[in-house]
C-alpha positions as a Python dict, from the first residue, in 0.01 Angstrom:
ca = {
    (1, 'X'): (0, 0, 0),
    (2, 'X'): (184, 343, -134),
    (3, 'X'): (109, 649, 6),
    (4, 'X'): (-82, 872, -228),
    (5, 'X'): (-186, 1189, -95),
    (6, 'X'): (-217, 1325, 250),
    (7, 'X'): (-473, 1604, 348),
    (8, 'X'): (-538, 1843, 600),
    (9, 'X'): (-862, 1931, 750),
    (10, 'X'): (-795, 2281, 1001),
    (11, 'X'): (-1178, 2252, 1220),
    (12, 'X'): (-1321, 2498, 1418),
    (13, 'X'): (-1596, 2390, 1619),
    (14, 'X'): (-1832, 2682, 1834),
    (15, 'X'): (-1891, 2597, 2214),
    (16, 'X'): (-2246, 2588, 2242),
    (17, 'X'): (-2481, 2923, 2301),
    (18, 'X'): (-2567, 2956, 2704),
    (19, 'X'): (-2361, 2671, 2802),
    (20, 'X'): (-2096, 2719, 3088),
    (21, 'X'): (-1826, 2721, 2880),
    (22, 'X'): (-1928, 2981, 2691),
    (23, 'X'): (-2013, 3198, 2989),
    (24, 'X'): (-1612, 3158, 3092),
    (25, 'X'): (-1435, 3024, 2844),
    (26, 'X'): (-1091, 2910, 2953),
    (27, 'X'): (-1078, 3226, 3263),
    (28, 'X'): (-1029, 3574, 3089),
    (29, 'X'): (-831, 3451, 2788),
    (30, 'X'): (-1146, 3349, 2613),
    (31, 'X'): (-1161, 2971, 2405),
    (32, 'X'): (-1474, 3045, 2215),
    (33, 'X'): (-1426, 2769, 2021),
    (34, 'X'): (-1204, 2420, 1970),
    (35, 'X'): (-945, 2414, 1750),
    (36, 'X'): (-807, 2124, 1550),
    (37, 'X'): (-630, 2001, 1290),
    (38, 'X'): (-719, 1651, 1142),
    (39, 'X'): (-555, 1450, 904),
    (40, 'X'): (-633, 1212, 643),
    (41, 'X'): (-384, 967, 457),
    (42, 'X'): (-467, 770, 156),
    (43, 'X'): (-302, 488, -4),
    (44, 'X'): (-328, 390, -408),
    (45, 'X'): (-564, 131, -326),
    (46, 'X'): (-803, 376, -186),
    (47, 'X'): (-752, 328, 222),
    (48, 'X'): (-787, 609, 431),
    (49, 'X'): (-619, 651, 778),
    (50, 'X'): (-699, 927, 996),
    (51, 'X'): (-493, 1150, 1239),
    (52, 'X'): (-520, 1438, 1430),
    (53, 'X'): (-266, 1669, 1564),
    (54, 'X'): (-200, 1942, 1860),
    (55, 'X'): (-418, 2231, 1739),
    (56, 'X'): (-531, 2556, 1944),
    (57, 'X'): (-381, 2860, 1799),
    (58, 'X'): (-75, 2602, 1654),
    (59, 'X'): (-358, 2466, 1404),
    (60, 'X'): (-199, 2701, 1080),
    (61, 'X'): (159, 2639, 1188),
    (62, 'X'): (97, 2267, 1184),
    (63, 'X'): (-114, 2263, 864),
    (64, 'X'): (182, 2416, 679),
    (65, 'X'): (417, 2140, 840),
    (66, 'X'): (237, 1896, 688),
    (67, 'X'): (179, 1986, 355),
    (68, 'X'): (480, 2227, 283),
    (69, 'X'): (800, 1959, 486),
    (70, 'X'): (597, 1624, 581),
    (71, 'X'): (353, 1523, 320),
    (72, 'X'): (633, 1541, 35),
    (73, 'X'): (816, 1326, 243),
    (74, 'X'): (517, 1039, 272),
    (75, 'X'): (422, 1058, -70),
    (76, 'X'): (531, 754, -291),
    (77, 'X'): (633, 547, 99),
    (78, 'X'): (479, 221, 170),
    (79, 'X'): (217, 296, 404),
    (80, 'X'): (240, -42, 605),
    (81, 'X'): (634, 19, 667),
    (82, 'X'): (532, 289, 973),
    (83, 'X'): (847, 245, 1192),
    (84, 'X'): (1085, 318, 896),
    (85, 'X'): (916, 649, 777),
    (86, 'X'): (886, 798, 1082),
    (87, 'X'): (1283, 710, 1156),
    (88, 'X'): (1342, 867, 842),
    (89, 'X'): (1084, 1178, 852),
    (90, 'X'): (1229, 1211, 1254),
    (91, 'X'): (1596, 1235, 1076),
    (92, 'X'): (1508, 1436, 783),
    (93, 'X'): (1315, 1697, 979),
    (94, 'X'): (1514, 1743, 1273),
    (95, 'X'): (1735, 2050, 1151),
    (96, 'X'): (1379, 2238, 1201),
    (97, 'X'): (1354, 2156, 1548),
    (98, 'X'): (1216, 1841, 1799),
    (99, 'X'): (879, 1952, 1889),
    (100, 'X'): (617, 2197, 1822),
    (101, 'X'): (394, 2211, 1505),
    (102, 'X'): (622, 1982, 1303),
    (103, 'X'): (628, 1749, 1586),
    (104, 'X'): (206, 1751, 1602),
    (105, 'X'): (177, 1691, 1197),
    (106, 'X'): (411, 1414, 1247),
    (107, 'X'): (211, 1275, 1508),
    (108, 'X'): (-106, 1319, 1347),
    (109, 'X'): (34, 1117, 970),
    (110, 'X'): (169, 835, 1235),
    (111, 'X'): (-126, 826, 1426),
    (112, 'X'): (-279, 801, 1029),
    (113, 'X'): (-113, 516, 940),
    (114, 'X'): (-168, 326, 1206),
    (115, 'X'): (-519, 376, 1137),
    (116, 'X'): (-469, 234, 810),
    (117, 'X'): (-270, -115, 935),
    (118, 'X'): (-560, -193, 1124),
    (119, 'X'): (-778, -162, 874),
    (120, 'X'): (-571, -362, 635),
    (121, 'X'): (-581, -627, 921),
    (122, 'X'): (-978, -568, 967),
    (123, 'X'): (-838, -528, 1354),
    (124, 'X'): (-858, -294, 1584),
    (125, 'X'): (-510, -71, 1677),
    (126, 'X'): (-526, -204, 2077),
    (127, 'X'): (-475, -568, 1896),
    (128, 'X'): (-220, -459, 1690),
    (129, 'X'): (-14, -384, 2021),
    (130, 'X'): (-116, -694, 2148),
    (131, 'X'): (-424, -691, 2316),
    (132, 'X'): (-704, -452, 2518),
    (133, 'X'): (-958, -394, 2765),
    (134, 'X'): (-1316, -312, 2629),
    (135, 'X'): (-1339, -6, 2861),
    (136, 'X'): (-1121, 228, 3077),
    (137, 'X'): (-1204, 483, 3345),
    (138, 'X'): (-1221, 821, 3248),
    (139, 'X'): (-1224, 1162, 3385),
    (140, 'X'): (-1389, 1512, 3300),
    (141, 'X'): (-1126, 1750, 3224),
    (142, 'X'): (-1273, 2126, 3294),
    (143, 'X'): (-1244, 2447, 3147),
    (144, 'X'): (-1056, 2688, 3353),
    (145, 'X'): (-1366, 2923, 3462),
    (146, 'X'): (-1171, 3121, 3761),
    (147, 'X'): (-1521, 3235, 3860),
    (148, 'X'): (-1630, 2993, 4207),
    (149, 'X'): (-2012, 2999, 4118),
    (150, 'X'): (-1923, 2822, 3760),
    (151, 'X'): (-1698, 2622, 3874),
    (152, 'X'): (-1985, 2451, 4138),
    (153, 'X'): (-2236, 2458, 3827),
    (154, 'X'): (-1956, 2293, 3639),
    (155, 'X'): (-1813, 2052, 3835),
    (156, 'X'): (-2188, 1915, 3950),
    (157, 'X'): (-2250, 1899, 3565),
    (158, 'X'): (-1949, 1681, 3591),
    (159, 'X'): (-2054, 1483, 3870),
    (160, 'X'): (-2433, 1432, 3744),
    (161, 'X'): (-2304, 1299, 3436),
    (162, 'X'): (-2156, 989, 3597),
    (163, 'X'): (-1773, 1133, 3629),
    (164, 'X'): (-1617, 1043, 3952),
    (165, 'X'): (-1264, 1195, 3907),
    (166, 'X'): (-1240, 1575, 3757),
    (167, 'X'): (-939, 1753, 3671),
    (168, 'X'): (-949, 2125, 3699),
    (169, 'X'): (-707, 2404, 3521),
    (170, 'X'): (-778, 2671, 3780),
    (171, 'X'): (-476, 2875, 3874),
    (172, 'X'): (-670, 3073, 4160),
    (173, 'X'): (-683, 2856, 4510),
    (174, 'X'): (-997, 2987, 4594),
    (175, 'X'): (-1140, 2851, 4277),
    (176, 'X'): (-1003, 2520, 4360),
    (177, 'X'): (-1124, 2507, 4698),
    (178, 'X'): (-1485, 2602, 4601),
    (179, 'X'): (-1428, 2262, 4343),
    (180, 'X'): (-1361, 2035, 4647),
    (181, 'X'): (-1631, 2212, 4870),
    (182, 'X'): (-1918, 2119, 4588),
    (183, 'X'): (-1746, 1758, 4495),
    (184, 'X'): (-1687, 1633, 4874),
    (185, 'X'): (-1400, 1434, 4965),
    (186, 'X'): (-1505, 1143, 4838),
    (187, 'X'): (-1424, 1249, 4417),
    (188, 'X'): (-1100, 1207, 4290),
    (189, 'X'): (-975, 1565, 4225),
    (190, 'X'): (-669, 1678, 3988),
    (191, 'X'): (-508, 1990, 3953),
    (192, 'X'): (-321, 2131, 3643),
    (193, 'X'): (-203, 2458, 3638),
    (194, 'X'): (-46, 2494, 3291),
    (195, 'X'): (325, 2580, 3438),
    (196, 'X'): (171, 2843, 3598),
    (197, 'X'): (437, 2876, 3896),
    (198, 'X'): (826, 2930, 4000),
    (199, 'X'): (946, 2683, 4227),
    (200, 'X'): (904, 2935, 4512),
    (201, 'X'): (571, 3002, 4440),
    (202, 'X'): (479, 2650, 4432),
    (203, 'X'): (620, 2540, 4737),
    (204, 'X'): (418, 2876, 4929),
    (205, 'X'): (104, 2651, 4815),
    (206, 'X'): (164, 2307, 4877),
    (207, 'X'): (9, 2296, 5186),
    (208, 'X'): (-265, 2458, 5119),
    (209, 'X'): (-304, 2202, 4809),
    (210, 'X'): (-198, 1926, 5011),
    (211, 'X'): (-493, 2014, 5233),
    (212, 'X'): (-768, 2007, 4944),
    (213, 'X'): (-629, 1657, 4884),
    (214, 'X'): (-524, 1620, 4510),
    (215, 'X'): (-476, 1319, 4297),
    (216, 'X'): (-232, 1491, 4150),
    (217, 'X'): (-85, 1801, 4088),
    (218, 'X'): (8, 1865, 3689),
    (219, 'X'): (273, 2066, 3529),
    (220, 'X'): (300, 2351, 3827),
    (221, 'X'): (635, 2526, 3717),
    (222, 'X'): (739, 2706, 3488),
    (223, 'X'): (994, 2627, 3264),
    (224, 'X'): (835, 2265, 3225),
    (225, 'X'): (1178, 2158, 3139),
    (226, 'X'): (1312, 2209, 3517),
    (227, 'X'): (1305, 1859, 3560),
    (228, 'X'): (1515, 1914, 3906),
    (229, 'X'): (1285, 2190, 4046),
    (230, 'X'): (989, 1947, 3966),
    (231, 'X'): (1186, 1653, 4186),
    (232, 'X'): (1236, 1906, 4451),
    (233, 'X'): (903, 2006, 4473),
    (234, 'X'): (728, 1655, 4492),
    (235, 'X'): (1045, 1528, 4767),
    (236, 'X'): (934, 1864, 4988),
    (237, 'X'): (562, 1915, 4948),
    (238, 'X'): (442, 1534, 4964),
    (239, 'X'): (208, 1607, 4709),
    (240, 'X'): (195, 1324, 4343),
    (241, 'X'): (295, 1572, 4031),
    (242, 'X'): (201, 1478, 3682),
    (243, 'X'): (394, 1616, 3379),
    (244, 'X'): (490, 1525, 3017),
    (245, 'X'): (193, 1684, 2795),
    (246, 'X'): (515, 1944, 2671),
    (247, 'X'): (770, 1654, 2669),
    (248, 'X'): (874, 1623, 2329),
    (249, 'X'): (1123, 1321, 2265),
    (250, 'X'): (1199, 962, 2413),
    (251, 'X'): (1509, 1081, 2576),
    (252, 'X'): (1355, 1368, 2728),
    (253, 'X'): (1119, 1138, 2921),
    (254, 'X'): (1382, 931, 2991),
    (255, 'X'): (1564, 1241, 3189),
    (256, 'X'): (1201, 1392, 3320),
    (257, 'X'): (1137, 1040, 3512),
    (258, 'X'): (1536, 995, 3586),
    (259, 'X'): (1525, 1272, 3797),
    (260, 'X'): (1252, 1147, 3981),
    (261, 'X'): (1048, 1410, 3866),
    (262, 'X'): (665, 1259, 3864),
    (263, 'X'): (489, 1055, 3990),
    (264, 'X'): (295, 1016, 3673),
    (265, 'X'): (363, 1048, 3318),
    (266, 'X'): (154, 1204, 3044),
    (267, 'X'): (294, 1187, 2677),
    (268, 'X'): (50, 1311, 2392),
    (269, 'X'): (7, 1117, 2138),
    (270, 'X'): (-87, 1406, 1895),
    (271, 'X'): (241, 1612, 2030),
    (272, 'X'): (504, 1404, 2091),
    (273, 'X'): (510, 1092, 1790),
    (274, 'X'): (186, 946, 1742),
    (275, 'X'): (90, 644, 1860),
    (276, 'X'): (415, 441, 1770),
    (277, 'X'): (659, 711, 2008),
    (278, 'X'): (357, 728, 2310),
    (279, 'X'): (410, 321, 2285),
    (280, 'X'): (797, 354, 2374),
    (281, 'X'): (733, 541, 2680),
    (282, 'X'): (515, 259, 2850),
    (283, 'X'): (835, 58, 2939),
    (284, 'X'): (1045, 341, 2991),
    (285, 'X'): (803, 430, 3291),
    (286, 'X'): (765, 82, 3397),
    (287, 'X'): (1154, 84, 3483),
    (288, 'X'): (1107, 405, 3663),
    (289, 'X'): (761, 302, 3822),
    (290, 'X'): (559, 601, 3724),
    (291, 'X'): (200, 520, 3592),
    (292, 'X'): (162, 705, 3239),
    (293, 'X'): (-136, 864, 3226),
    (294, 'X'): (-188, 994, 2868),
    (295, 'X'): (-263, 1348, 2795),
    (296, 'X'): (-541, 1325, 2556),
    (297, 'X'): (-712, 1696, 2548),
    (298, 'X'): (-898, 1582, 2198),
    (299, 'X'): (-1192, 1468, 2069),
    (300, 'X'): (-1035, 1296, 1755),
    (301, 'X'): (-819, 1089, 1649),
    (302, 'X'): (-551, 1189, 1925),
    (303, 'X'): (-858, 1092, 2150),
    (304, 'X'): (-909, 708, 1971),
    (305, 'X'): (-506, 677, 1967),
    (306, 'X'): (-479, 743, 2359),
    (307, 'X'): (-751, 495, 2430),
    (308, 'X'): (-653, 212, 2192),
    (309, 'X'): (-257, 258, 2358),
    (310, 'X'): (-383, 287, 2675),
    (311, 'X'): (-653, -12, 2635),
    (312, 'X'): (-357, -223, 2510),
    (313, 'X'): (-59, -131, 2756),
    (314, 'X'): (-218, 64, 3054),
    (315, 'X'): (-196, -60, 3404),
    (316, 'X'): (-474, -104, 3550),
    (317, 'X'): (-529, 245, 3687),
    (318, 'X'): (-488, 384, 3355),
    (319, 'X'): (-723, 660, 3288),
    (320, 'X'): (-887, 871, 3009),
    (321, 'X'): (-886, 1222, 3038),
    (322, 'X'): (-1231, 1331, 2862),
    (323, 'X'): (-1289, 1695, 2768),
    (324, 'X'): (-1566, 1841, 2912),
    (325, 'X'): (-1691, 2070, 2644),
    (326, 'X'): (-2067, 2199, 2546),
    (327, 'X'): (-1902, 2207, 2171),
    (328, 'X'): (-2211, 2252, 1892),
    (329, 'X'): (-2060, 1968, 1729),
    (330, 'X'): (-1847, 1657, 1811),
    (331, 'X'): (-1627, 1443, 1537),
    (332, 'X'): (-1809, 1102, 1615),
    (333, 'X'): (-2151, 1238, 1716),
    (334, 'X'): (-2265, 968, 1961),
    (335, 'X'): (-2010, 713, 1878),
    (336, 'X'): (-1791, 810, 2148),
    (337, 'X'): (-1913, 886, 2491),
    (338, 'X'): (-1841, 798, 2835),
    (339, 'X'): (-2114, 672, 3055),
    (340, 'X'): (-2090, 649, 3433),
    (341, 'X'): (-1728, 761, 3446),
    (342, 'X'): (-1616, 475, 3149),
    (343, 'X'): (-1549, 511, 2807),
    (344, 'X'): (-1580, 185, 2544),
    (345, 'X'): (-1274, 80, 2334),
    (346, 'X'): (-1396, 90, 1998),
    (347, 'X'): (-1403, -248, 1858),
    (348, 'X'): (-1383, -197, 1443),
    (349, 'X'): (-1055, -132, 1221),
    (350, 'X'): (-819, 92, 1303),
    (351, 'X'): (-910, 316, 1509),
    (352, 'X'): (-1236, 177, 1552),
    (353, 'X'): (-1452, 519, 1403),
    (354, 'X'): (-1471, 711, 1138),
    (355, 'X'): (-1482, 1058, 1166),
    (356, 'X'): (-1843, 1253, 1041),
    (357, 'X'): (-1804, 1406, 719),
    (358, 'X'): (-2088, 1676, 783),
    (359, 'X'): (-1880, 1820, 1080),
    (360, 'X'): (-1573, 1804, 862),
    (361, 'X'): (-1786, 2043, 587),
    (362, 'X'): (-1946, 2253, 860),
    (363, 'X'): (-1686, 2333, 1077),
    (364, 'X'): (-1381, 2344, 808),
    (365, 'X'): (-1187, 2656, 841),
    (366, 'X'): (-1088, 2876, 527),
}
């Protein structure tokens, strides 16, 4: 199966009128709307894999990756050889740097073609990497609202539609306290504060945080490449920190859990490789024994490739993190929803869905 063209879909889906969300969208910086940036690989013989990469505001920065220095590259390749084009496209591509929006359209063609070699097998991707569980936990992952009164709306949204664990991106203590006030102490609470804090800082909150009782506490400093100030601050505060969402290579989470850094590990599959790199890190972590917890902030394919790896080589606390949008559309419609805090592997080829061609008209960007 040759490679014969490889497209790119930039989507912009509306959160809904009156919902939550759009009363506060992401605090004061405003997220009106989701951002993404979906790919779709075809072979000669008329297979079609689909992948999605990082998008936000890198959406147009990615979608010029792939078409302008990746797709060139793909074009002509045999699509079932995935390990030696992404060696090669890693090598070729490297002089333009290790992560950012060439790292997510390389993620999203991987995450592609793997799509495509479970089709060709008519099996799922979580059998391709040997096996799977037909459903994982999940957990709502909130706007940041900053506002306490839509945070308690939001949160017993959360709680009323079956979620049991909720991760918040509040920056504000207050706002997090007024979380675990409407929860109780009996829901699993996270906190990720988008390397919102120095070392110093972080350490004048830990007891405060370590006092609301966290699950975890995700990518608190600033740079999120001080691996050592990370290591200090979970030795001193006693608190379980989460990081690798801006983790970019293999050997970067090699030094990240090295250093004793977190207590759990959160590659991206539509950041950092696709689903063939976020598979290396699973026995990386399992020498260091860190649970990964995937960062999966999509509702693509980034979303299908985190459950499928996780399905096949999570532990058995392994987790989904779900966003908890009011968007006016979703990619799979009904397809793919959690119910009483668990989401369903999907069973079919590849990735198991196929993405709704009427959102990918409506919402297109041009």
């Amino acid at each position: 199966m040759i490679i014969a063209k490889v497209d790119a879909f930039p989507l912009r889906i509306p959160v809904k009128r009156g919902s939550t969300a759009d009363a506060a969208a992401w605090g004061d910086k405003g997220l009106p709307a989701a951002d993404s940036l979906i790919i779709r690989v075809t072979t000669d013989d008329g297979l079609e894999g689909w992948g999605e990469a990082f998008g936000f505001r890198a959406v147009s920065s990615a979608k010029l990756a792939v078409e302008e220095l990746i797709a060139p590259l793909c074009i002509g390749r045999d699509a079932t050889r995935i390990a030696p084009l992404m060696f090669d496209l890693h090598k070729t591509l490297h002089i333009f740097g290790r992560g950012g929006p060439l790292a997510y359209g390389v993620s999203a063609v991987d995450i592609a073609l793997w799509d495509i070699a479970g089709k060709a097998a008519n099996a799922p991707v979580h059998r391709l990497l040997g096996g799977g569980r037909a459903d994982l936990p999940c957990y709502a992952s909130l706007n940041r609202f900053s506002d306490p009164r839509l945070i308690g709306a939001e949160t017993r949204r959360a709680l009323d539609s079956g979620f049991r664990s909720l991760k918040l991106h509040e920056t504000e203590l207050s706002a997090v306290r007024a979380a675990r006030e409407e929860v109780g102490p009996d829901v699993e609470l996270m906190l990720d504060v988008n390397c919102a804090w120095t070392l110093n800082e972080a350490r004048t909150k830990a007891e405060e945080l370590k006092q609301i009782r966290l699950k975890w506490l995700e990518e608190p400093l600033w740079p999120p490449e001080d691996y050592d100030g990370l290591a200090e601050l979970r030795r001193t505060s006693g608190i379980r920190i989460a990081a690798g969402e801006n983790v970019s290579t293999l050997m970067d989470f090699g030094r990240l859990m090295t250093a004793g850094a977190v207590d759990f590990v959160q590659p991206s599959p539509a950041k950092m490789g696709g689903i063939s790199e976020l598979a290396k890190v699973f026995p990386i972590a399992a020498v260091h024994d860190v649970a990964v917890m995937i960062h999966s902030f999509y509702d693509g394919p980034g979303l299908l490739a985190a459950i499928h790896v996780a399905a096949a080589l999570g532990t058995a606390d392994a987790m989904i993190e779900w966003r908890h949008f009011d968007l006016e559309a979703q990619l799979y419609g009904g397809a793919l929803s959690p119910g009483h805090g668990r989401i369903s592997v999907p069973q079919g080829p590849g990735l198991g869905i196929e993405p709704d061609q009427n959102v990918i008209r409506t919402y297109l960007r041009v």
